[in-house]
Structures are given as structure tokens and as C-alpha cells.
NUMIDO-575669 format. One line per 2 residues: number of its first residue (from 1); their letters; for each residue x, y, z of N, C-alpha, C. Coordinates in Angstrom, 2 decimals. Each point is the difference from the previous one (the first is absolute). Example, Ala and Ser with C-alpha at 12.3 -4.5 7.8 and 13.67 -1.06 7.14 Angstrom:
// residues 2
1 = as = 13.19 -5.69 7.80 -0.89 1.19 0.00 0.90 1.20 0.00  -0.35 1.05 -0.72 0.82 1.19 0.06 -0.77 1.09 0.73
This chain:
// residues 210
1 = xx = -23.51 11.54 -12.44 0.97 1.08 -0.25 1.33 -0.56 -0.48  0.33 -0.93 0.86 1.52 -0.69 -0.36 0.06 -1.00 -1.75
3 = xx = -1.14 -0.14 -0.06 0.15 -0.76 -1.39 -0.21 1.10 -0.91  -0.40 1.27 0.17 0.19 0.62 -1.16 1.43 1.55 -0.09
5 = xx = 0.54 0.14 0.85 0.80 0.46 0.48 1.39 -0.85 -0.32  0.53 0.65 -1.53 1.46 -0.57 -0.23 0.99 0.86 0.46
7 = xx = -0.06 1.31 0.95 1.04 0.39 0.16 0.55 0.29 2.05  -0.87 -0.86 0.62 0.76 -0.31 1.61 1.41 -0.92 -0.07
9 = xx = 0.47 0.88 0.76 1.50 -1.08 0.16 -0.04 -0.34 1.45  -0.95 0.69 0.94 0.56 -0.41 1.25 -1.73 -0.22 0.65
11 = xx = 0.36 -1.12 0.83 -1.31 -0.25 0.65 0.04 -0.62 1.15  -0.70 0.41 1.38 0.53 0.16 1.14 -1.32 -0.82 0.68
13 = xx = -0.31 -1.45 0.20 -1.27 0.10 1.08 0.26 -0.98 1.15  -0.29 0.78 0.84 0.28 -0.50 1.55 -0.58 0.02 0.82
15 = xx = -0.58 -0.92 0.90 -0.95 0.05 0.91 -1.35 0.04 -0.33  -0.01 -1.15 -0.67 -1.65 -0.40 -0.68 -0.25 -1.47 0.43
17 = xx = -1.18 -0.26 -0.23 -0.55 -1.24 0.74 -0.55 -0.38 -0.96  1.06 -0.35 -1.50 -0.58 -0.27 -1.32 -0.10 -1.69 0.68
19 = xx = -0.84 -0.74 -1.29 -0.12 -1.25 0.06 0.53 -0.76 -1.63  0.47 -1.24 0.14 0.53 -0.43 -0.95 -0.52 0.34 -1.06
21 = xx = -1.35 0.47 -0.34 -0.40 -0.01 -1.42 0.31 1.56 -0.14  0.11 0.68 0.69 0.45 1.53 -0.32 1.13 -0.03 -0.36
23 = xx = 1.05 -0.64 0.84 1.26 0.10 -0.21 0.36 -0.92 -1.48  -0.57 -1.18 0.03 0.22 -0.35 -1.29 -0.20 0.59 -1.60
25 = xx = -1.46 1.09 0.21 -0.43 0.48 -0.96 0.94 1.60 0.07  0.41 0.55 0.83 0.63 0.99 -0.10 1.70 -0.44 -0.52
27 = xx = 0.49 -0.96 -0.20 0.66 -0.73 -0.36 0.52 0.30 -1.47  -1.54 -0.92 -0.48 -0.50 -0.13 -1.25 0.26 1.48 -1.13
29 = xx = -0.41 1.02 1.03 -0.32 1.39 -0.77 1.46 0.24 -0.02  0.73 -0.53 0.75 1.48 0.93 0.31 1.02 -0.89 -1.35
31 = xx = -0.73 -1.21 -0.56 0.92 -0.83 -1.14 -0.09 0.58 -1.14  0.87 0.80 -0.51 0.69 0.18 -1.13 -0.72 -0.16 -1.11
33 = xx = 0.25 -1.49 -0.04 -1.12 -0.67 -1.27 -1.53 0.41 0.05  -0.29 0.19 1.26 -1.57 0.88 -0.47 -0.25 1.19 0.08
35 = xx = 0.94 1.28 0.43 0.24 0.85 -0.31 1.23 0.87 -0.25  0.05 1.08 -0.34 1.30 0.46 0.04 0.66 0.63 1.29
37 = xx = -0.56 -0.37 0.86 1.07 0.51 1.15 1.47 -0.48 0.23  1.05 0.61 -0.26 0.86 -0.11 0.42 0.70 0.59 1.63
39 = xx = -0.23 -0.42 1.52 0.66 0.33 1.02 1.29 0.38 0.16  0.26 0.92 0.84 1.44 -0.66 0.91 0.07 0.02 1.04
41 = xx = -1.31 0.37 0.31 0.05 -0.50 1.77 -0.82 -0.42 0.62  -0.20 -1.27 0.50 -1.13 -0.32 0.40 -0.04 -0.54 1.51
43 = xx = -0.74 0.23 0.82 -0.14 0.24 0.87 -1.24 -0.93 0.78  -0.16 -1.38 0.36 -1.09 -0.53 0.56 0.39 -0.07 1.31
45 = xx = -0.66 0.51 1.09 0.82 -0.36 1.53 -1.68 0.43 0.77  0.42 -1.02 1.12 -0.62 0.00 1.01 -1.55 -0.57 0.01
47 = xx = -0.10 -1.27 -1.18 -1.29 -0.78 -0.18 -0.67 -0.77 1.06  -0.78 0.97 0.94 -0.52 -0.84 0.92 -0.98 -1.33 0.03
49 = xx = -0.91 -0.06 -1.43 -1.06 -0.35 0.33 0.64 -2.04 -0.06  0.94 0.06 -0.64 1.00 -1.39 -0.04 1.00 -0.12 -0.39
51 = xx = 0.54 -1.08 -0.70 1.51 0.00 -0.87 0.27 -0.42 -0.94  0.76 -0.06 -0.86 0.29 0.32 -1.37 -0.28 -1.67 -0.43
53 = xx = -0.76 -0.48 -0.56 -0.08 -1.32 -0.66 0.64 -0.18 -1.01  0.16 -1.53 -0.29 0.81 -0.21 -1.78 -1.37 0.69 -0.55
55 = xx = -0.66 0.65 -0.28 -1.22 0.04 -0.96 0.08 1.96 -0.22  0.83 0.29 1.05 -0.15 1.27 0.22 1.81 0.20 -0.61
57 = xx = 0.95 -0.87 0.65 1.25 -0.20 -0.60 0.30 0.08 -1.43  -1.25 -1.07 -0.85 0.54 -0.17 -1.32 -0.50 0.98 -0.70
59 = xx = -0.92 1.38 0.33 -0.21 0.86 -0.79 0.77 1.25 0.16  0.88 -0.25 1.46 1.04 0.90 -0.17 0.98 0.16 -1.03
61 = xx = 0.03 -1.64 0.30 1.75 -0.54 -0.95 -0.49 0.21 -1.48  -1.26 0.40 -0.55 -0.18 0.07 -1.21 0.90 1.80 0.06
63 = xx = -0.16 0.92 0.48 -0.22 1.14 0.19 1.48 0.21 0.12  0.79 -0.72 1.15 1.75 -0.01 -0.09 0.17 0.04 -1.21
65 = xx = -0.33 -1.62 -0.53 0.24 -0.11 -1.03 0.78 0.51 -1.61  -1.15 1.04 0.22 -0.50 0.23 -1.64 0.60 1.65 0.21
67 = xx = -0.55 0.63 1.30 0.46 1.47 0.41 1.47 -0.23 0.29  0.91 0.62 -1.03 1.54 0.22 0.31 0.18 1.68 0.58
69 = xx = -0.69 0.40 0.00 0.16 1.48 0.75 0.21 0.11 1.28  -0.49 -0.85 0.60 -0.62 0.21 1.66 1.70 0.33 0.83
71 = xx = -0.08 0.53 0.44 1.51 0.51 1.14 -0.23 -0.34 0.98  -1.01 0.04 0.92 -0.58 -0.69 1.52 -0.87 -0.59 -0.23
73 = xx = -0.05 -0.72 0.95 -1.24 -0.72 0.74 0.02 -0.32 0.75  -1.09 0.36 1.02 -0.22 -0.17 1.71 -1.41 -1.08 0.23
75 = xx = 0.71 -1.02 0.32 -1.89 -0.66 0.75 0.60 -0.42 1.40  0.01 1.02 1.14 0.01 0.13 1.10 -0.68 -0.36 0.41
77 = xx = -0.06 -0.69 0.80 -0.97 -0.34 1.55 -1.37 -0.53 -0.72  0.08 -1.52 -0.99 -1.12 -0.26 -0.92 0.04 -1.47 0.38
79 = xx = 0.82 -0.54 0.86 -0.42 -1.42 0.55 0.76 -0.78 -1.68  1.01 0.25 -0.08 0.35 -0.92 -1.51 0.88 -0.79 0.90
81 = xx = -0.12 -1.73 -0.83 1.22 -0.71 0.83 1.10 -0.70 -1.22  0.32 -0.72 -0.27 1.63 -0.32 -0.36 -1.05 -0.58 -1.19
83 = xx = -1.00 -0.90 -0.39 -0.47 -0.30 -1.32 -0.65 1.51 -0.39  -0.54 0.65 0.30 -0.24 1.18 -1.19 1.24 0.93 -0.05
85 = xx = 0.72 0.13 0.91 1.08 1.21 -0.39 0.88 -0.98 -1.47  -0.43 -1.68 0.34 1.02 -0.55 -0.83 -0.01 0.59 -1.50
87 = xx = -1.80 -0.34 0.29 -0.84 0.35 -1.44 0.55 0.90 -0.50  0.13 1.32 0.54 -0.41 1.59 -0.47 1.35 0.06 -0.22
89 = xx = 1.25 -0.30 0.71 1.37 0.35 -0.36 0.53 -0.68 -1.07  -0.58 -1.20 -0.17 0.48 -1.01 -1.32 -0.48 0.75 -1.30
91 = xx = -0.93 0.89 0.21 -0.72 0.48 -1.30 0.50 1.99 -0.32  0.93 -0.01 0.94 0.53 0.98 -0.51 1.60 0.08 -0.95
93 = xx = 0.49 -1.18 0.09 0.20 -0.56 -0.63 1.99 0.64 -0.56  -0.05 1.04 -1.65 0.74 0.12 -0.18 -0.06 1.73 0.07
95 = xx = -1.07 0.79 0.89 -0.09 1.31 0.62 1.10 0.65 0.62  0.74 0.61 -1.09 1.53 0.98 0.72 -0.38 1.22 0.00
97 = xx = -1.24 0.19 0.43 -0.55 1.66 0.01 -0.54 0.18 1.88  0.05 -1.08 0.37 -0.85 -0.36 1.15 0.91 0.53 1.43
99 = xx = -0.08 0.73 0.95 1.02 0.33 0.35 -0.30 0.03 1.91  -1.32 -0.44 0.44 -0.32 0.37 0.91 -1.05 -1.23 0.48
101 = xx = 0.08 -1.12 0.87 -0.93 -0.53 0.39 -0.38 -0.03 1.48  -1.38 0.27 -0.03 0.23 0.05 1.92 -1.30 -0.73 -0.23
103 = xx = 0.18 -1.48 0.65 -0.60 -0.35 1.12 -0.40 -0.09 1.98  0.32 0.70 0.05 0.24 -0.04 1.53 -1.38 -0.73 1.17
105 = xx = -0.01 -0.52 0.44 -0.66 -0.81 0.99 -1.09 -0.64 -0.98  0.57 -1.09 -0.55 -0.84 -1.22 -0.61 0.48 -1.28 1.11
107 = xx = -0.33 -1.10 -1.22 0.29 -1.00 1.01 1.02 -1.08 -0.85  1.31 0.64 -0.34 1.09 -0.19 -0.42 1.16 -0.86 0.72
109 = xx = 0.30 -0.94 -0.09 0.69 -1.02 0.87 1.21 -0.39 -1.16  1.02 -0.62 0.51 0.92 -0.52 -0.55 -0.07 -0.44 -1.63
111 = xx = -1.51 -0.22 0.19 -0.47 -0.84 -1.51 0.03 0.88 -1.01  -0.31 0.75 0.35 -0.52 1.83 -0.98 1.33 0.67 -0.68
113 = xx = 0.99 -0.29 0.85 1.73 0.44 -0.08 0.45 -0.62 -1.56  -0.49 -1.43 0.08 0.84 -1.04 -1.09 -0.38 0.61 -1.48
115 = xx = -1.50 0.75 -0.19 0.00 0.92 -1.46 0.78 1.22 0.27  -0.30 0.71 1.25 0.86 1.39 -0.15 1.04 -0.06 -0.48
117 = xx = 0.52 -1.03 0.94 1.65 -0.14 -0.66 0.19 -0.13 -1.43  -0.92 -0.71 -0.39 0.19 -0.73 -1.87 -0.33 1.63 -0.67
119 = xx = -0.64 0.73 0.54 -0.73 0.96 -0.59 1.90 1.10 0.20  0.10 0.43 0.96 1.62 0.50 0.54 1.25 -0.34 -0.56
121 = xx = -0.02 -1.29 -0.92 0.78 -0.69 -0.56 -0.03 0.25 -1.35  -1.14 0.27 -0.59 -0.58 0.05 -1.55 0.88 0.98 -0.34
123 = xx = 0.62 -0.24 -1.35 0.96 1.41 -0.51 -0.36 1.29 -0.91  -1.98 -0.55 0.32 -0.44 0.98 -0.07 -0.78 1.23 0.66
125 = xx = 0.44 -0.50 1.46 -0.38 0.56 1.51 0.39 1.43 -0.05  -0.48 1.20 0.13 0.42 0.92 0.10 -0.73 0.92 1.07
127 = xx = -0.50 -1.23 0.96 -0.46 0.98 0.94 0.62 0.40 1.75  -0.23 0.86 0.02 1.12 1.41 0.76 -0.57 -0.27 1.93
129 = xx = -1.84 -0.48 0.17 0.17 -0.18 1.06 -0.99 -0.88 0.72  0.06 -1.00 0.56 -0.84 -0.92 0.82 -0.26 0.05 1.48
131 = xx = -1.03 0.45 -0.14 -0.78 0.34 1.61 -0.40 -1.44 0.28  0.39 -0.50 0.98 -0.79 -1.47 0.51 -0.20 -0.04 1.72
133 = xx = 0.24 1.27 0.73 -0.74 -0.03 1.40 -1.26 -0.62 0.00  0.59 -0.60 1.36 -1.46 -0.64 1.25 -0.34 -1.46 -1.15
135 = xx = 0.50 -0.71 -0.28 -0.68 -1.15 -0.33 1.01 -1.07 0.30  0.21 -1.24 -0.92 0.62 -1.24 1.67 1.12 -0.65 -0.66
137 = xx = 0.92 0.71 -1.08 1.12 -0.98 -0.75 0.85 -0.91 1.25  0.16 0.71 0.55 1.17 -0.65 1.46 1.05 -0.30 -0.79
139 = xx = 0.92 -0.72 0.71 1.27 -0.41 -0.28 0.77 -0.32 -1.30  -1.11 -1.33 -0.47 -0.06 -0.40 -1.25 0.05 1.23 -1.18
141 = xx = -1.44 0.37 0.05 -0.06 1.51 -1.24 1.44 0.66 0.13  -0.15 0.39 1.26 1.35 0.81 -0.47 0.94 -0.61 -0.53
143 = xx = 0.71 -1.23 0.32 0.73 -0.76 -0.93 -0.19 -0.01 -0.90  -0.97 -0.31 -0.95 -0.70 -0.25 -1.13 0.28 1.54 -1.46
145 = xx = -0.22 1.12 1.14 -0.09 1.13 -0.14 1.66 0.78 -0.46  0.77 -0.53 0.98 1.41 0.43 0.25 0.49 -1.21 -1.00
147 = xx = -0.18 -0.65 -0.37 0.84 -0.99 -1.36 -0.08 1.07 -1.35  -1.77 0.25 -0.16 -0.26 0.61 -1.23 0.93 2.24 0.00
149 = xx = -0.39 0.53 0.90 0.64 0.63 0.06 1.33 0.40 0.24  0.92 -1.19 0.01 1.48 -0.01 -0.30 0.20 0.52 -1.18
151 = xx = -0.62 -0.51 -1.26 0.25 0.37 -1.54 -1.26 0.61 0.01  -0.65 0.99 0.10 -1.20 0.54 -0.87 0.68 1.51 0.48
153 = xx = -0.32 0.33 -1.05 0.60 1.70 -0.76 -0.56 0.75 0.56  -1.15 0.40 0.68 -0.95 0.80 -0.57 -0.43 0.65 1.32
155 = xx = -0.23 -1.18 0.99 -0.79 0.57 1.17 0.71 0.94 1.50  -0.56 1.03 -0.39 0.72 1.08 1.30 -0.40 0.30 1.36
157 = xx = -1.56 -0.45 0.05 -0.67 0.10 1.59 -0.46 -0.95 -0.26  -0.35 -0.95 1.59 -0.30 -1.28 0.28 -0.43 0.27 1.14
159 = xx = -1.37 -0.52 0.28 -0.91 0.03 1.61 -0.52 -1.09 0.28  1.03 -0.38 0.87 -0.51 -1.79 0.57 0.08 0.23 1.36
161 = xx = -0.73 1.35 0.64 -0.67 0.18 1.40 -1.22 -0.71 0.44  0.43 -0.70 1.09 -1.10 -0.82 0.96 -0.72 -1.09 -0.71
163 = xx = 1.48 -0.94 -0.36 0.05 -1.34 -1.01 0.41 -1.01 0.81  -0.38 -0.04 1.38 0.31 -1.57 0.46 1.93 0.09 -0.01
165 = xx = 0.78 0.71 -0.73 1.53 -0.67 -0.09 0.96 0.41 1.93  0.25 -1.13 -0.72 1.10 -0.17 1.44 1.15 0.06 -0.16
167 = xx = 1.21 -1.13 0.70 1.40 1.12 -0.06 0.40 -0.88 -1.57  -0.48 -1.44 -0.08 0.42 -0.54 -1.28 -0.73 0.55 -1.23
169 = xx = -1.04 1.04 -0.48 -0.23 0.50 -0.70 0.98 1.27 -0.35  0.01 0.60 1.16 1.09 1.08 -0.04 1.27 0.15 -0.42
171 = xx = 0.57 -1.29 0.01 0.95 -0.39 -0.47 -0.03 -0.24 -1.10  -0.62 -0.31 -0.45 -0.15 -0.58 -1.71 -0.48 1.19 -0.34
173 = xx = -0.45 1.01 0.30 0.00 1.23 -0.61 1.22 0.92 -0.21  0.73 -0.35 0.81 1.12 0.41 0.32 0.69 -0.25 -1.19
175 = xx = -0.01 -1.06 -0.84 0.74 -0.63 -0.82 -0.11 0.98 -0.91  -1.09 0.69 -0.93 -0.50 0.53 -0.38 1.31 0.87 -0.81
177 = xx = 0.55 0.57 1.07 0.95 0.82 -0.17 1.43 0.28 -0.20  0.08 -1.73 -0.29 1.56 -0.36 -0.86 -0.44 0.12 -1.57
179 = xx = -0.88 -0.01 -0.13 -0.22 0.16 -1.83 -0.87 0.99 -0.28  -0.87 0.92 0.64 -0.66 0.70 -0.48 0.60 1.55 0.55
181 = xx = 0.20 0.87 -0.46 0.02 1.31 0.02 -0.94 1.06 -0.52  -1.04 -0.49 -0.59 -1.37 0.69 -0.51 -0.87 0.17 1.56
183 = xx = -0.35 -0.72 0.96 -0.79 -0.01 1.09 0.27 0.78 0.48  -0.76 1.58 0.75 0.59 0.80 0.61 -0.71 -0.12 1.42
185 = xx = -1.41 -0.18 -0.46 -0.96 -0.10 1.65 -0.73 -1.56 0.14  0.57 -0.47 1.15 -0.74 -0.91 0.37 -0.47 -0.02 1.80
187 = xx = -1.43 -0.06 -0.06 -0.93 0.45 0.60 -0.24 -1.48 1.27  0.64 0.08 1.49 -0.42 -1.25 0.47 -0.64 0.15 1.50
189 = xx = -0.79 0.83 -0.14 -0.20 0.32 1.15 -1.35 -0.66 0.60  0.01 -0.55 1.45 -1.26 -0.70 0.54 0.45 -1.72 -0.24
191 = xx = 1.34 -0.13 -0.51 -0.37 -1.25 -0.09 1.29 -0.58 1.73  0.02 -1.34 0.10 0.60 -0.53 1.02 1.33 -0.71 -0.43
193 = xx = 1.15 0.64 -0.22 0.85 -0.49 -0.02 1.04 0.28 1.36  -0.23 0.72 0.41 0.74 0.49 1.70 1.66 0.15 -0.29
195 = xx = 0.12 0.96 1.12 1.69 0.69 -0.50 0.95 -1.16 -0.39  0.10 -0.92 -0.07 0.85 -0.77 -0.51 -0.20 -0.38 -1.64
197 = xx = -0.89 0.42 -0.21 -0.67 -0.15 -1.12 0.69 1.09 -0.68  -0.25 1.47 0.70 -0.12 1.03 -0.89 1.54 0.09 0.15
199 = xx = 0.99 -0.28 0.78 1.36 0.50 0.45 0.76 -0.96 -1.39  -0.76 -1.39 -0.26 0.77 -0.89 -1.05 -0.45 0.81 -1.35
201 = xx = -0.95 0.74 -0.39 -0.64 0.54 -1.11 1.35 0.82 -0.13  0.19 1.32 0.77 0.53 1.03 -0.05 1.42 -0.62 -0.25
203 = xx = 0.66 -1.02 0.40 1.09 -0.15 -0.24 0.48 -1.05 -1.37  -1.05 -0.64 -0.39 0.22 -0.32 -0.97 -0.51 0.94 -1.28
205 = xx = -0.42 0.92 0.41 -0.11 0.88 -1.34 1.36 1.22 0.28  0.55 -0.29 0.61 1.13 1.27 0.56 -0.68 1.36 0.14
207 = xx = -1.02 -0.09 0.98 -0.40 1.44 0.51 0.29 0.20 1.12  0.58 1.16 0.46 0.09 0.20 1.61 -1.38 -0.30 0.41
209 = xx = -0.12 -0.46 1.31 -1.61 0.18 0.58 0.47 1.02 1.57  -0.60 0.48 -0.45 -0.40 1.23 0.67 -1.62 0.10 0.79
């Protein structure tokens, strides 16, 4: 159906117990170059049957790639770790249409941060919001995270709930907010930084805490 079908923009599958050769070949149908589908929303979440391989990675990044339409993309809860998100984000490349990425509970660590950021930095970044709950940047990411979003234009909600950060992550998020005035929501809830943590946040961004 999907290879002959040039006019879906949105495609939603979740909670399947596909296996690499499904996911790779459903991939395949979704690239551009072999048909005319153009997306803008695509939607892979909740792949039980394993996790995203370079083999399953590099037929995404064909699909980033080449598709400049796409506005979201969600691969939630799909077991991706810091070499394929590297893959798939490096190959989206110079995409200022892109406006929405949610990964939420992969297996995202500090390492995964060092493209976001490059990706947050690009001056052709124009995307509006990054879901990254429940996976493990800790301290570091957020550092990593809070450098690149000092100067990036673009991004208005940020979800780095139940990320390992403590009171020295918090702080460096904190920073955030001598140069940026675009950030309106940032999302930190579940993680362990303890009231000394949150009392230094609030006062270095000049908010009452209440």
C-alpha cells in the first residue's frame, strides 16, 4: 500500500513487534527516491520486538535525508542509543521545516547530546520542540545541551524529565537564560537535583520561587 500511495503525510505505528527486516523494508517504501511519498509526520514508537540497528539507522537517514517536508518525528520508547540517534540526526542535516522531535525513553546518555547540540546550533535549525524524557544525559548532557542552546533561535519547549541531572546540571541549565529569550518551557521533572539545586536555578534565572 505504502509504495504505491503518493499522497500520506502522516504515519503513526506503535506497538508492534516488527523485526529488523520489516522495519528496514518499511523504511525502504517510505524513501522518496523509490516512491513519491512525501511525509510530515512520522511516527515509529514503541518497537518491542528489539532496537534500532545501524542497518535499520541507515535507511532512515536515507528518508531524513532526501524528505525535506517532515515537521515531526517520534521514535519513542525504540531502544535507540547515542550511535544511531548520531546516524539519523547527522542526516537531517540542512531541514528548517523540521519542528518537533520526540524521543523519549531511549537509551540516550551524555554521548547522544554532542549531535543534538551540533544539530541546535546549525543556522539552519528551525525546530520549535525536543521531547527527551526518561533516558540518561545526567549532568554532562545537560551541559553539553545548555552551551548549544545559549545561541540557537528556534527552540521553545524542552523535556529533559527523569535524566539522571543533579544540582550541577541544573545549574548549567540555568545558564541558559542569560542569552536565550526564545525558551519558554523547560520540562525537569523526576530528576535529583534537591532544593538546593532548584532554589540556585530559580535565582539565577530571576524567578521568584514560590
Amino acid at each position: 500500500y505504502l509504495g504505491y500511495n503518493e499522497g500520506i503525510q502522516e504515519l503513526y505505528i506503535g506497538k508492534n513487534d516488527l523485526d529488523d527486516v520489516c522495519l528496514i523494508e518499511l523504511f525502504v517504501l517510505l524513501n522518496p527516491t523509490i516512491n513519491k511519498c512525501s511525509l510530515r509526520i512520522l511516527c515509529i514508537e514503541d518497537i518491542l520486538k528489539n532496537r534500532f540497528t545501524i542497518d535499520i539507522a541507515y535507511e532512515v537517514s536515507k528518508v531524513l535525508k532526501i524528505n525535506k517536508n517532515l515537521e515531526k518525528i517520534s521514535f519513542a520508547r525504540c531502544n535507540i542509543n547515542d550511535e544511531v540517534l548520531t546516524y539519523m540526526l547527522k542526516a537531517i542535516g540542512s531541514n528548517d521545516v523540521l519542528k518537533v522531535i520526540d524521543i523519549t525513553a531511549n537509551q540516550i546518555s551524555y554521548k547522544g547530546c554532542f549531535v543534538i547540540a551540533e544539530f541546535l546550533k546549525s543556522p539552519y535549525c528551525g525546530l520549535q520542540s525536543l521531547i527527551l524524557p526518561y533516558n540518561g544525559i545526567g549532568d554532562l548532557g545537560a551541559q553539553i545541551l545548555a552551551r548549544a542552546l545559549r545561541i540557537n533561535e528556534s527552540l521553545v519547549h524542552l523535556d529533559l524529565g527523569h535524566n539522571g541531572i543533579k544540582e550541577n546540571g541544573i545549574l548549567y541549565l540555568s545558564t541558559i537564560f542569560e542569552k536565550n529569550t526564545i525558551l519558554i518551557s523547560l520540562k525537569l521533572f523526576w530528576n535529583d537535583f534537591g532544593i538546593n539545586g532548584k532554589d540556585e536555578f530559580f535565582k539565577l534565572i530571576n524567578i521568584p520561587n514560590s
